[in-house]
C-alpha positions in Angstrom: 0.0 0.0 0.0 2.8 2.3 0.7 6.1 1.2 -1.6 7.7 4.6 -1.4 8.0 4.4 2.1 11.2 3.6 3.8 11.7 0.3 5.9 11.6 1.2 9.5 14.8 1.5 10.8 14.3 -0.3 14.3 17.1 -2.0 15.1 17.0 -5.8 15.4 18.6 -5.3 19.7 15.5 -2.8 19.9 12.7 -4.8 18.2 13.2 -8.3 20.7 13.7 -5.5 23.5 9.7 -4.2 22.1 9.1 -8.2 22.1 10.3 -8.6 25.7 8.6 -5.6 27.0 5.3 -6.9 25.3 6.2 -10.6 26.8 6.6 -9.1 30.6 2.7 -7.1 30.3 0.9 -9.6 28.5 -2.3 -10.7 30.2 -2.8 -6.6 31.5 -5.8 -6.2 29.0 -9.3 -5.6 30.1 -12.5 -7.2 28.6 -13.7 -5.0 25.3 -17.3 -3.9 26.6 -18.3 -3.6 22.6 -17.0 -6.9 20.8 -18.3 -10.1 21.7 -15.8 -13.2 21.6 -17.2 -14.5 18.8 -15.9 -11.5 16.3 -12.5 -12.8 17.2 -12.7 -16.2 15.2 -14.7 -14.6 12.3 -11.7 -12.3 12.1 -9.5 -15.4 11.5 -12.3 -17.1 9.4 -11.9 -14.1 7.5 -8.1 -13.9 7.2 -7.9 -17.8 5.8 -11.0 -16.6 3.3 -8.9 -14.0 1.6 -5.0 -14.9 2.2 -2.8 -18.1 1.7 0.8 -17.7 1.7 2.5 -21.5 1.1 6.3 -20.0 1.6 5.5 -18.3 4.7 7.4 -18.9 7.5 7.4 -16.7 10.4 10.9 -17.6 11.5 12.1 -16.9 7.9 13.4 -13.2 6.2 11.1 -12.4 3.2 10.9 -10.4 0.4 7.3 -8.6 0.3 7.3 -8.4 -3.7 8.2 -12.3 -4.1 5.1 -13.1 -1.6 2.3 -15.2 -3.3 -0.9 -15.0 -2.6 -1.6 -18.5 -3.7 -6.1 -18.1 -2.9 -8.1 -15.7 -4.8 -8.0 -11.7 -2.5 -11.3 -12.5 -2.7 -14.3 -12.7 0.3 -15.8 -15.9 -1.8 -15.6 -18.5 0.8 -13.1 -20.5 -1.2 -11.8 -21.6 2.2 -15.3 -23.3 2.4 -15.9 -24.0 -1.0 -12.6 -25.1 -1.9 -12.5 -25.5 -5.9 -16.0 -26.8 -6.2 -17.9 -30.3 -6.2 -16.3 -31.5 -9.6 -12.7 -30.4 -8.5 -12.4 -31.0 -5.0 -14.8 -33.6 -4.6 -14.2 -35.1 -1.1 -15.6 -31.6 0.4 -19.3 -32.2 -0.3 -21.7 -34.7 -0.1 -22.4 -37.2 -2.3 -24.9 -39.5 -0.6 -28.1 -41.2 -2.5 -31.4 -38.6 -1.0 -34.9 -38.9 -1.6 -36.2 -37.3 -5.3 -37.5 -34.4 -3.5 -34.4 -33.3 -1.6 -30.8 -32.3 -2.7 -29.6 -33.8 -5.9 -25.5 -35.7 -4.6 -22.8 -33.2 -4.8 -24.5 -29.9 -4.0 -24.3 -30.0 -0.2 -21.6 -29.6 1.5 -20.2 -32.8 3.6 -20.5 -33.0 7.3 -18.4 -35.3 9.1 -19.7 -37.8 11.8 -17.1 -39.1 14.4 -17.3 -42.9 15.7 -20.2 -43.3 18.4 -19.8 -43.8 22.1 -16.2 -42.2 22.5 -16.8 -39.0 23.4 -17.1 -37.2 20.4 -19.7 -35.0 19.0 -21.9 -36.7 16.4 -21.4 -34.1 14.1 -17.7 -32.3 13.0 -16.4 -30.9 10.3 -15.6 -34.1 7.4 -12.2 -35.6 8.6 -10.1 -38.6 7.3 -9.2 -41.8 8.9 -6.4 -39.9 10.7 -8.8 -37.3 12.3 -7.3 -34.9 9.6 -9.7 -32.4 8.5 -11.1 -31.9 5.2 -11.5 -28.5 4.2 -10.2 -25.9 1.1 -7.9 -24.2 4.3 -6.3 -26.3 6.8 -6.1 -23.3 9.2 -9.3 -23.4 9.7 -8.5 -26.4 12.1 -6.1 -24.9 14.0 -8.5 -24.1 17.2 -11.7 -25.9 18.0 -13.4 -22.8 17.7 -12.2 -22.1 14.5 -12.6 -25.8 13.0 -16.4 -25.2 14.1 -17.0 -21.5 12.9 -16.2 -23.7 9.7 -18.7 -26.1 10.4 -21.3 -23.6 11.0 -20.8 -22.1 7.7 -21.0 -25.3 6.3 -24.4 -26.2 7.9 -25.3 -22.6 6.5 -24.9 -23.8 3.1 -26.4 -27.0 3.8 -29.8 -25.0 4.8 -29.7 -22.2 2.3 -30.0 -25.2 -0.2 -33.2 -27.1 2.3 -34.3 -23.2 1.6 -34.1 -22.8 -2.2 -36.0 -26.5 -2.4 -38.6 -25.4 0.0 -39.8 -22.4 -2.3 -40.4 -25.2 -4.9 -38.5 -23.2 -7.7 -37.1 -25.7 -10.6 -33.3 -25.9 -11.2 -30.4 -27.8 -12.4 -28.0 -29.5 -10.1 -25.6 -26.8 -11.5 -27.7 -24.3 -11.0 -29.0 -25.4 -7.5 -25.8 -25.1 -6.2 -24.1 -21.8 -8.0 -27.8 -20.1 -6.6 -27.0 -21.3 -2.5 -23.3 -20.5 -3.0 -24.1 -17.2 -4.3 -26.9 -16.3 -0.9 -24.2 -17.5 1.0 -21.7 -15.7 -0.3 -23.3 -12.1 -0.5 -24.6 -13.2 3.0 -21.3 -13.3 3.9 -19.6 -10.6 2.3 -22.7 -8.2 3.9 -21.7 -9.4 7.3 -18.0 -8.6 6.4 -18.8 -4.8 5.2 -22.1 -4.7 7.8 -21.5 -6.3 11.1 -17.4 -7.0 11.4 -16.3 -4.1 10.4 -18.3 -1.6 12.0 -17.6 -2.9 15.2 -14.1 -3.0 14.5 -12.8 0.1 12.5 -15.5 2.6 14.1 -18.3 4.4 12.6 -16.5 7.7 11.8 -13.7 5.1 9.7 -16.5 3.3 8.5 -18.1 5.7 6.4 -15.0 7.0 4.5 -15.3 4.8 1.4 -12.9 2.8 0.3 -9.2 1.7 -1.2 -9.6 1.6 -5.2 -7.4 -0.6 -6.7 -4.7 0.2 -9.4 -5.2 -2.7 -11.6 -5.7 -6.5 -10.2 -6.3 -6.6 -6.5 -3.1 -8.0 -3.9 -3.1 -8.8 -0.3 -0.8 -5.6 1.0 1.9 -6.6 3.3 0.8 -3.7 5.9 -3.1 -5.3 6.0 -1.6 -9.2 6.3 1.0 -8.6 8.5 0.2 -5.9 10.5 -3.2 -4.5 10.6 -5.1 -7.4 10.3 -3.2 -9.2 13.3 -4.8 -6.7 15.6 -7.1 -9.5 16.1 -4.5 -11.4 17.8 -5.1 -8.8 20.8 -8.6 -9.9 21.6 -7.9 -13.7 21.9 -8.9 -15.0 25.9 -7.3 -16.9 27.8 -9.8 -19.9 28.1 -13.6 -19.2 26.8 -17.3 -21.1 28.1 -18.4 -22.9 25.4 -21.6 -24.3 26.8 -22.7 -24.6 30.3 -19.2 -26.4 31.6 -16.4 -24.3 33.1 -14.4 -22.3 30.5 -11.4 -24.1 28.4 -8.3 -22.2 28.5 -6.9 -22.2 24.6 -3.7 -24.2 25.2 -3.2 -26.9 27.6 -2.3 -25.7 31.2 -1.8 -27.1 34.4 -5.2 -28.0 36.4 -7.4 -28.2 32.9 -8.3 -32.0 31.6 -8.8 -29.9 28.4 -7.5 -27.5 25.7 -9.0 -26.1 22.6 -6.1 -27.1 20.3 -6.9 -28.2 17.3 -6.6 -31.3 13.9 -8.4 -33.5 15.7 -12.3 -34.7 16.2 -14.8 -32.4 18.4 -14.6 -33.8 22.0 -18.8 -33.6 22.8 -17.7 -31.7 26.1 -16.7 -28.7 23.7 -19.4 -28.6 21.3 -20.0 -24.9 21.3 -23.4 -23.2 22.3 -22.9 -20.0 19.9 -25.2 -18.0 22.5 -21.6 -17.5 24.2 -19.8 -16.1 21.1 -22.7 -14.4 19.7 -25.5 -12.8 20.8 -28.5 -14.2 19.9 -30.6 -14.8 22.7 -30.2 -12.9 26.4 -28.0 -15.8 27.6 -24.3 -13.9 28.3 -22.2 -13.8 25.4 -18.7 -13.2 26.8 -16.3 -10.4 25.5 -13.4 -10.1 23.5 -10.0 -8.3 25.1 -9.2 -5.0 23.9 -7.2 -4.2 21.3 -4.0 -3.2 22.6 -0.4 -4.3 22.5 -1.1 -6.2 25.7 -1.9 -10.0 24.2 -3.3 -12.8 26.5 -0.7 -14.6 28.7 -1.1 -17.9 26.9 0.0 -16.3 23.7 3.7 -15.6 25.2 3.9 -19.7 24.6 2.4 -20.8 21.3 2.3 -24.6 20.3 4.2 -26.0 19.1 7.4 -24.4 19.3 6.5 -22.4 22.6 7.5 -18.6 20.7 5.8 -15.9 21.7 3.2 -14.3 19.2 4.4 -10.6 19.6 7.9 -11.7 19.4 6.7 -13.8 16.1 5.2 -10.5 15.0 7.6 -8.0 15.5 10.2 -10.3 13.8 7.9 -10.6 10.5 7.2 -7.0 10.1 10.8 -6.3 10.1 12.1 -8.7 7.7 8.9 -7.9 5.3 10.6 -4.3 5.6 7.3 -3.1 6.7 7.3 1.0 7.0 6.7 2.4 10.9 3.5 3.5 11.8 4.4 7.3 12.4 5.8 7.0 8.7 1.9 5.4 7.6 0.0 7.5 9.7 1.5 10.4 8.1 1.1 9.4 4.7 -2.8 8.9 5.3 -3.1 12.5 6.7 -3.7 10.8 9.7 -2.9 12.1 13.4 0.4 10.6 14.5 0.7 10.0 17.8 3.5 11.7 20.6 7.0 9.5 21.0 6.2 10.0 24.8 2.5 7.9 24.1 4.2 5.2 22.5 7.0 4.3 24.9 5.3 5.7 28.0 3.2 2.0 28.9 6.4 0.1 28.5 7.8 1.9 31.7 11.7 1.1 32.0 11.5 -2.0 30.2 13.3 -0.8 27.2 15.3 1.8 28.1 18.1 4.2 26.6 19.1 5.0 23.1 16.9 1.6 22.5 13.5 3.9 23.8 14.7 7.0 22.1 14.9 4.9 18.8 11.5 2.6 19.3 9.6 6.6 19.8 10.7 7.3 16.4 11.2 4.3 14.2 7.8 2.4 15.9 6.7 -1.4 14.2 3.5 -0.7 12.6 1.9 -3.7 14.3 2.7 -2.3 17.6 1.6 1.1 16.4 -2.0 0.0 15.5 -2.1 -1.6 18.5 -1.3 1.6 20.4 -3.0 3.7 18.6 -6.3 1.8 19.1 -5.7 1.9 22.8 -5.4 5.7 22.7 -7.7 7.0 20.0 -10.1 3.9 19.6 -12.1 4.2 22.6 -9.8 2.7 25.1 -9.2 0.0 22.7 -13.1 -1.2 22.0 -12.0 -0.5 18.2 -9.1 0.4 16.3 -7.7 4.2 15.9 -8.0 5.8 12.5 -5.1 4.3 11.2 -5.7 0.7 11.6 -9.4 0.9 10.9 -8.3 2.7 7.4 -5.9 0.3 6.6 -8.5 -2.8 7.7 -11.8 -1.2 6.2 -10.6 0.0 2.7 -8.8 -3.5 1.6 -11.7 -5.4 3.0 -14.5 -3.4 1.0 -11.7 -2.9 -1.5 -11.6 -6.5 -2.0 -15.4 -6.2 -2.7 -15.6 -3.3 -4.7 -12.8 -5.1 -7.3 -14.8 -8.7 -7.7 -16.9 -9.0 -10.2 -18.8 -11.0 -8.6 -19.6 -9.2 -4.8 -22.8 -8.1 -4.4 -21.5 -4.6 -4.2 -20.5 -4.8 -8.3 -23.8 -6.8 -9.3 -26.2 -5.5 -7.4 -25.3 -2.4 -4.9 -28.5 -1.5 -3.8 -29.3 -5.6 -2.8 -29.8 -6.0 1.2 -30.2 -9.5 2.6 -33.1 -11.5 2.5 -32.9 -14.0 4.8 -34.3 -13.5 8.9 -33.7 -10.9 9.7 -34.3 -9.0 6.2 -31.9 -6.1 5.8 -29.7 -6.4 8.5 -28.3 -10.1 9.0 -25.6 -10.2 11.9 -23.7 -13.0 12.6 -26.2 -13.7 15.0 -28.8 -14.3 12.3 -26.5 -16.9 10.5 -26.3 -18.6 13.5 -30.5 -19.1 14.4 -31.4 -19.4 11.1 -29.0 -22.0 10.6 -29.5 -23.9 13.5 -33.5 -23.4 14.0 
């Protein structure tokens, strides 16, 4: 997004002194009042939708220009969908039904785990092995994730009982291009609608948005900085149901984790009234975003590296440009060397502090700047939420075939007509 912009100069001795600072405060953040839990895995669902790097390593130098994005920049739910029935047929189901129901192949397959070993009846499709099979193996990296999936699956699954219902005559072709197109646009308005209002802020919201200069890209400054601000509302355990809460990672004095690639333990189905809200039952909250990530994340499976260190180590061997030197370029208010050094108390200290004031990692930056000018950290600051809401709905504005480019004026028209949050996916897919 910003190629004429210099690298940021931090020094490699300052950047793991930022990381160690980060390390020593994280678990300091409060509960974001605004932002359910459950925004925090769509966020993710999100990110494997519309990026795949296959090189990536976040151990490894990289060049930003020889980056692939090796999935469409596209919100098409190609993560879901993978390449289609005829392509990548083990992702949908293919079972004999009745004449009056779903011809083979249009659904989407749900998996079903052995009985009577503790497993939930229903999963998302695995092999033999327990491995999932889905168009993104990411999206089985949590078992809230891996289920997220499964509930967009299911959403398919009715959309299809939906168009039969209505009694309207179609091809198997067309049967299933007409659910994966509602589901799509479904999708894409919760994206533009629901996400990232509650994310970016109303005043960032209504801008407009980032038009593309030819074919659209993944920019390095969304991928690896902006869009991991999500990283900062991730909880230290979360209640799934009506059982005690489930930290994210195996701990000490928990029989359970919520790591992921492998079946659904029936303990940790999830009820989605905790993630979402759509019935008065508490739905818990997400953490702020600020630079203060959850204590678990200072030990990520399965090498035990800390996620800010991770971070802060991509951004500078992508060469990514600081945050004063982005905010500036946007017109954008950039914040005081005092504001962005002042939380980290004498943790990094001399000509390291004076340097991390003026040369600060964009990721950190965001994250800041959230804290300060986002309402305490219930969204991000103007920064961030520019940089987050123009490539999302610039993603939408450049594919042919978003709603927003074949039909601008279209609004949902499935319960509830016209609005359609993530909590109406969820009752009208499970009702």
């Amino acid at each position: 997004m910003f190629p004429t912009l210099a690298h940021c100069e931090l020094s490699a001795a300052a950047t793991e002194a930022l990381a160690d600072a980060l390390i020593a405060l994280a678990g300091t953040s409060d509960d974001n009042t605004s932002v359910v839990a459950g925004y925090t895995y769509l966020g993710q669902f999100i990110d494997h939708d519309i990026t795949f790097d296959a090189t990536s390593k976040l151990e490894r130098d990289n060049d930003p220009l020889a980056l692939e994005n090796f999935r469409t920049p596209r919100l098409d739910l190609d993560s879901l969908y993978g390449a289609g029935p005829e392509d990548q047929p083990f992702l949908y189901d293919w079972s004999d039904s009745p004449p009056d129901a779903a011809p083979p192949g249009v659904k989407l397959l749900v998996g079903t785990n052995p009985p009577d070993l503790g497993f939930a009846s229903a999963d998302v499709p695995r092999n033999d092995q327990g491995r999932a099979l889905m168009g993104d193996a990411r999206n089985d990296e949590n078992l809230i994730i891996s289920q997220l999936h499964l509930l967009f699956i299911r959403f398919h699954n009715k959309v299809i009982d939906r168009i039969l219902a209505d009694g309207l005559r179609h091809t198997k072709k067309e049967l299933f291009e007409e659910a994966q197109r509602i589901v799509r646009w479904h999708y894409q308005w919760i994206v533009a609608h629901d996400f990232l209002p509650r994310l970016v802020g109303d005043d960032v919201f209504v801008r407009g948005t980032f038009k593309w200069q030819g074919e659209p890209f993944m920019p390095v400054e969304f991928s690896a900085a902006a869009f991991r601000f999500g990283h900062s509302m991730v909880r230290e355990d979360y209640r799934l149901n009506h059982r005690p809460n489930v930290p994210l990672f195996e701990r000490e004095g928990f029989a359970e984790s919520l790591s992921g690639s492998r079946r659904l333990p029936a303990a940790l189905e999830i009820e989605w009234s905790h993630f979402f809200k759509t019935t008065s039952t508490f739905a818990q909250k997400s953490k702020r975003i600020d630079p203060w990530l959850a204590d678990a994340l200072t030990r990520v499976p399965p090498t035990g590296a800390a996620l800010a260190r991770l971070n802060l180590r991509r951004g500078r061997a992508l060469g990514l440009p600081s945050g004063p030197d982005v905010a500036d370029a946007l017109g954008e208010l950039v914040l005081d060397e005092d504001d962005l050094v002042e939380p980290l108390g004498d943790r990094v200290d001399g000509p390291e502090r004076a340097a991390l004031g003026q040369a600060t990692p964009l990721w950190y930056y965001l994250l800041r700047e959230a804290e300060l000018l986002g309402g305490g950290g219930l969204h991000l600051g103007p920064v961030g939420g520019r940089i987050v809401a123009e490539v999302l709905l610039g993603l939408l504005e450049a594919d042919p075939s978003s709603y927003l480019r074949q039909w601008p004026d279209w609004k949902p028209d499935l319960p509830h007509k016209d609005r359609f949050t993530m909590a109406d996916l969820v009752k009208f897919t499970l009702s």
